[in-house]
C-alpha positions, 0 to 999 in steps of 0.5 A: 039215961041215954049212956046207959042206953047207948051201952046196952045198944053197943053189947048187944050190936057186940054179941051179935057180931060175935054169935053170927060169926060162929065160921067164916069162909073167905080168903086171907094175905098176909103182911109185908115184911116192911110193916115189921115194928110199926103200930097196929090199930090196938096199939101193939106194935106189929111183929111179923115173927108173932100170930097176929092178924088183923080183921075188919070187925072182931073186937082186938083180943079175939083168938081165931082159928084159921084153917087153909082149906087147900092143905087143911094146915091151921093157926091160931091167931090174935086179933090185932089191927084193923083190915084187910083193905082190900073186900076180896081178903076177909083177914091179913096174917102177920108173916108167921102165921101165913108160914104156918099156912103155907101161902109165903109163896102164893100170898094167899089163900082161900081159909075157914075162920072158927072163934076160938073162945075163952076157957072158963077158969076151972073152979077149986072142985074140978081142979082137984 
């Protein structure tokens, strides 16, 4: 009994990080290029040529989409890892995703964040 009442505690705690976080404004940074190779906090290894990034609370898996609100230029991004580690950063970019921006040059950026969510599998009717 107190499983269960755990878990329906842990999915609506989840729905209501994912429906409050519809957008988000903030700032981004990107990853050093010596992190290249070494493990994420999911377990994937970090490739800096790869749109990854990482973020305090969203479950890994999640797609966003990352707008640089200073060129208007925009990315979509898989969450990876955990972070940034810093409170002034609300996302870290692998190295592509910030070239995508970009803010190679100035290491950061103020951005918009929108979840991209899954599209439903279209049923045999609509595919015909």
């Amino acid at each position: 009994m107190i499983k269960l009442r755990t878990v329906i505690i842990v999915i609506c705690l989840f729905c209501g990080v994912t429906s409050s976080f519809a957008q988000e404004a903030g700032n981004a940074t990107y990853y050093s290029n010596k992190l290249h190779g070494r493990y994420t906090a999911s377990g994937l290894r970090y490739h800096k040529d790869s749109l990854t990034c990482a973020h305090r609370t969203l479950p890994f898996g999640t797609r966003i989409k990352v707008t640089n609100t200073r060129n208007q230029k925009s990315v979509l991004v898989t969450v990876t890892d955990r972070g940034p580690h810093s409170k002034k950063y609300n996302i870290d970019l692998s190295y592509a995703a910030a070239k995508c921006l970009d803010i190679i040059q100035t290491g950061s950026c103020p951005v918009e964040l929108q979840i991209i969510k899954p599209e439903e599998p279209k049923s045999k009717s609509e595919k015909d």
